[in-house]
C-alpha positions in Angstrom: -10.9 21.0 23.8 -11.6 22.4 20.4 -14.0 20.8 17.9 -10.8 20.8 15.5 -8.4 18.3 18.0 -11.3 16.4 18.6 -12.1 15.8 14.7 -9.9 13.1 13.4 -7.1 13.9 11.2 -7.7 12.5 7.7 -6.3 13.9 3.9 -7.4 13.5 0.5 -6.1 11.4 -2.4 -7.2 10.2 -6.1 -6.8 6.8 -8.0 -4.6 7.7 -10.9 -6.0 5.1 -12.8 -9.4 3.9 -14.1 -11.3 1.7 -11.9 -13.6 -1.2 -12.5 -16.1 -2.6 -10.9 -19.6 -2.2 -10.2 -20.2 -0.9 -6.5 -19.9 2.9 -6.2 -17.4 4.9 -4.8 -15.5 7.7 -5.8 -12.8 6.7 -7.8 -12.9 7.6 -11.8 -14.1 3.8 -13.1 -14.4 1.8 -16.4 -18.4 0.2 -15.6 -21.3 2.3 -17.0 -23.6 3.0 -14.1 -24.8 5.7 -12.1 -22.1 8.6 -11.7 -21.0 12.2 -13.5 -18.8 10.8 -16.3 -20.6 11.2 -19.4 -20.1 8.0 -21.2 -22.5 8.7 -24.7 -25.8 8.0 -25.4 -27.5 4.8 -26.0 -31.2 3.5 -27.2 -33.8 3.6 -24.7 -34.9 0.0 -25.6 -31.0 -1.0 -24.7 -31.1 0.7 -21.3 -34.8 1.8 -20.3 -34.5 4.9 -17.8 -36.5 7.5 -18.9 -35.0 9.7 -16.1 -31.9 10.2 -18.7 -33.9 10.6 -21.5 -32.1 13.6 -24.2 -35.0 14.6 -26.3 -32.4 17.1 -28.2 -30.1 14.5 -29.1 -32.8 11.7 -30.1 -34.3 14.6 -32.3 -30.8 15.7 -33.8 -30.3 12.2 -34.2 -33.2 11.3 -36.3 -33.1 13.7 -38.4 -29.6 12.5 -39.1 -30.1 8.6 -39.6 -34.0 9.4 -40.5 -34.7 6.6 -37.9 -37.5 7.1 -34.9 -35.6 6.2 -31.8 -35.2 8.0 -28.1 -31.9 8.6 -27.1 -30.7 8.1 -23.0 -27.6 9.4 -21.4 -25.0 6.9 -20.1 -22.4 7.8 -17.2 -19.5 5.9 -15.8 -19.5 4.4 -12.6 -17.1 5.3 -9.8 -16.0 2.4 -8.4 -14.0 2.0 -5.2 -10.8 0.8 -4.1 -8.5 -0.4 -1.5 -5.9 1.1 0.7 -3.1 -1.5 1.9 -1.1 -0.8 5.3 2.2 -2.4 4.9 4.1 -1.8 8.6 7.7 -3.0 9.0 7.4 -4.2 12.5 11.4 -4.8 12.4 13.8 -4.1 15.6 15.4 -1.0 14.3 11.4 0.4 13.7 11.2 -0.5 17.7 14.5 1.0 18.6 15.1 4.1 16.9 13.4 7.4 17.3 10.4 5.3 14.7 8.1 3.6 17.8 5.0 2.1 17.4 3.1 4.8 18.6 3.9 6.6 15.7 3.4 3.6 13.3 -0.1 3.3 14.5 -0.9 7.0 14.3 -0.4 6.7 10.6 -2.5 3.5 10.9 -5.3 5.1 12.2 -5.1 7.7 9.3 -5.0 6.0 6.5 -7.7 3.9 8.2 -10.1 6.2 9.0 -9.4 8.2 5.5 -9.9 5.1 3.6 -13.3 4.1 4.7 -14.7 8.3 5.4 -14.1 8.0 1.1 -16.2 5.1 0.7 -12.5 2.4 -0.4 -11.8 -0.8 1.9 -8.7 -0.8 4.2 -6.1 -3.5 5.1 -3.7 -4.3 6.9 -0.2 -6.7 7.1 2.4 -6.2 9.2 6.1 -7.6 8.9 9.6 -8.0 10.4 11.4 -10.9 9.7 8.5 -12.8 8.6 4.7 -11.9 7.7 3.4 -10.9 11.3 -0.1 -13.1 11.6 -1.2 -10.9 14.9 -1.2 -7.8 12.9 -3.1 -8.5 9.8 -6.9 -7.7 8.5 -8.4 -8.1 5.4 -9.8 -5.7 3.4 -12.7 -4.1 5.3 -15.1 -1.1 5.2 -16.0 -1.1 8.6 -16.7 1.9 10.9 -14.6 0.1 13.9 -11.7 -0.9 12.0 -9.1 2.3 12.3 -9.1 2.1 16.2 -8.5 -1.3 15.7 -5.9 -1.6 13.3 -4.0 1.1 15.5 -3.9 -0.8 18.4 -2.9 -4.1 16.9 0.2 -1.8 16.0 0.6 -0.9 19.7 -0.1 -4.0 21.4 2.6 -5.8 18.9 4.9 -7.6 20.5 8.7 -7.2 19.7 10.0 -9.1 16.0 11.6 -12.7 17.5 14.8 -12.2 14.6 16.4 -9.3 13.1 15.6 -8.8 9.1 12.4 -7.6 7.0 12.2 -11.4 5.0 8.7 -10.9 6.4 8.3 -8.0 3.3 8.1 -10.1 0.3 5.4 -12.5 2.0 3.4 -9.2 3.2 3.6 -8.0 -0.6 1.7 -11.5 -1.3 -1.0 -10.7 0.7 -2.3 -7.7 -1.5 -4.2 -9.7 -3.7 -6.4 -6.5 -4.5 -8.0 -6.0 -8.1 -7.0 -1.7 -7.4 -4.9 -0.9 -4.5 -2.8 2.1 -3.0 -0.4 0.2 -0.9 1.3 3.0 1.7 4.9 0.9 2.4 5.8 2.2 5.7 9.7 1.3 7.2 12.7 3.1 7.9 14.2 1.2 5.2 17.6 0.4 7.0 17.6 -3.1 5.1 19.2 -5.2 2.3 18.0 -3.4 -1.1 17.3 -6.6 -2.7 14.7 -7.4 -0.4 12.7 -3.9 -1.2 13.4 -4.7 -4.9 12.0 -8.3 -5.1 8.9 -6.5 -2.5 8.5 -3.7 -5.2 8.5 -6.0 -8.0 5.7 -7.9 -6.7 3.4 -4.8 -6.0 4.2 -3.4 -9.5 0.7 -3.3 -10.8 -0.4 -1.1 -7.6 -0.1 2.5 -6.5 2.9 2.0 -4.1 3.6 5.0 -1.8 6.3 4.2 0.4 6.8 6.1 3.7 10.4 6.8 4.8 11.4 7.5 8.2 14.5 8.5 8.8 17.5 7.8 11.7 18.9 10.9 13.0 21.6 8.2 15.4 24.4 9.4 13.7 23.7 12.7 14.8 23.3 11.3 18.3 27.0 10.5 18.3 29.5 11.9 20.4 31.8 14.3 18.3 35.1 13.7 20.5 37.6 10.9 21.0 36.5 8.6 23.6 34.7 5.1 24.4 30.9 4.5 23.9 28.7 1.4 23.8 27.2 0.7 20.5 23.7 -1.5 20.2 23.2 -2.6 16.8 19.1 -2.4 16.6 18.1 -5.6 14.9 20.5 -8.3 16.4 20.8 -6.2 19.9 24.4 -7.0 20.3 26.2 -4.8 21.9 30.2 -3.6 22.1 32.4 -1.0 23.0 34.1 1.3 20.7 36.3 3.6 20.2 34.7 6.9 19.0 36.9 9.2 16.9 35.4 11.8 14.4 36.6 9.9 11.3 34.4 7.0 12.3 31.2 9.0 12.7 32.5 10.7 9.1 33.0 7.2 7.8 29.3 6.0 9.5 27.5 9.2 7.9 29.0 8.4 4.6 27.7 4.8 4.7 24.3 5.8 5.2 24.0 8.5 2.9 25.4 6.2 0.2 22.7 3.8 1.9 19.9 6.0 1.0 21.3 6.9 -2.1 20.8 3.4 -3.3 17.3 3.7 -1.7 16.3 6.7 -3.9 17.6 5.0 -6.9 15.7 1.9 -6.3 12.2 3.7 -5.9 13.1 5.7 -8.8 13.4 2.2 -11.1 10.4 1.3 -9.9 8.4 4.4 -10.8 7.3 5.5 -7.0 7.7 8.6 -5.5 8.8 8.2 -1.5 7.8 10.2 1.4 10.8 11.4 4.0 9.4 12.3 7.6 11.5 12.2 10.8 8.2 12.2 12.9 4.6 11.8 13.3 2.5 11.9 10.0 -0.3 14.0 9.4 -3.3 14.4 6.9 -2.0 17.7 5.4 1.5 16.0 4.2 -0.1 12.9 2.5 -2.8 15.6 1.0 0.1 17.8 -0.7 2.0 14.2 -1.9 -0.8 13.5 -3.6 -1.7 16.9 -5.2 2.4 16.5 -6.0 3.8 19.1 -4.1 6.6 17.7 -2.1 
């Protein structure tokens, strides 16, 4: 095997907001510290680091003011921040063509691209409530990616049908700066992702759509076939005819529609995937290019 498929995948991203706190990481942040963001100049009595000392500007500046003072350089200091894993854990992300393989692929890198930049990493998974076996707080360690992943795979199935477990999830981001990667295949009330989206307002939210292709799994001809609905598991018999696969079609486009418009109130921008998730498509989302 190559040294490439050996070499985890992992993609790049940027805070698009100012960052404070004092610990560094790589983020643009507010604090003065140590970092390449000039931030002015200050006295050397203030802040005594001769290391930074700009003989130019203390000379430019006392001939100015006619004052005798040394003059350091200050720089802002990049802070870190934290990268939330919000996983619908729902029936219809068990069911459908979404598994939890897949879930916990993406897992793994967000994980492992989170802590290779220096940020923390968390997790919360839901269905119809907040799911307590597949949960960790914010963490920087090494050992956590592998982990998280297989707390994904080793989930056991939701015990009712909803995603009621989304708005206590959102709760649990209690981060002071957070990109929070909503991952679902969003077949569920709208309200529920509006009251979710409300409550992660002051974050980064990028939501990760995958989509059904079941309607396309349909038969096209007249004739009997046994439905499962994927979050209640009933199932019945019915009577296929082309206008009802038109009719289901029409229902979920004007599903997503409603989907689109919702993230578009709320000011984030979704991602649409039908499969596996790599570093290279979350590296172009953030540089904006899909």
């Amino acid at each position: 095997m190559s040294e490439n498929k050996k070499r985890q995948d992992e993609f790049s991203y940027r805070y698009p907001h100012k960052v404070y706190g004092s610990l560094p990481g790589v983020h643009h942040g507010k604090s003065l510290g140590t970092g390449d963001s000039f931030a002015g100049f200050s006295d050397l009595f203030d802040y005594p680091d001769p290391r930074r000392l700009d003989l130019r500007a203390s000379i430019r500046s006392n001939m100015a003011t006619g004052r005798d003072n040394y003059l350091v350089k200050r720089f802002q200091q990049r802070s870190p921040i934290t990268l939330w894993m919000m996983a619908d854990l729902s029936r219809s992300m068990s069911i459908s063509n979404v598994n939890h393989e897949q879930l916990a692929k993406l897992t793994q890198l967000v994980a492992h691209s989170a802590i290779g930049f220096g940020d923390r990493f968390g997790l919360a998974g839901f269905d119809s409530g907040l799911r307590h076996d597949v949960h960790l707080m914010p963490t920087r360690q090494r050992s956590m990616p592998m982990l998280a992943a297989d707390m994904i795979r080793e989930a056991g199935p939701a015990n009712s049908a909803g995603i009621d477990g989304l708005i206590h999830a959102a709760h649990m981001v209690t981060s002071r700066h957070a990109i929070v990667f909503l991952v679902s295949d969003f077949c569920c009330d709208i309200d529920v992702l509006d009251k979710a989206l409300i409550q992660l307002s002051r974050y980064t939210v990028v939501p990760v759509v995958w989509q059904h292709d079941d309607v396309n799994h349909l038969p096209s001809y007249a004739g009997w076939t046994e439905m499962c609905d994927s979050e209640t598991g009933q199932r019945r018999s019915l009577w296929m005819r082309p206008s009802i696969k038109k009719r289901w079609q029409q229902t979920m486009d004007e599903h997503f529609d409603q989907l689109k418009a919702c993230f578009m109130r709320h000011r984030v921008r979704p991602l649409f995937t039908d499969g596996d998730v790599t570093g290279e498509q979350l590296t172009n989302y953030f540089l904006g290019r899909n």
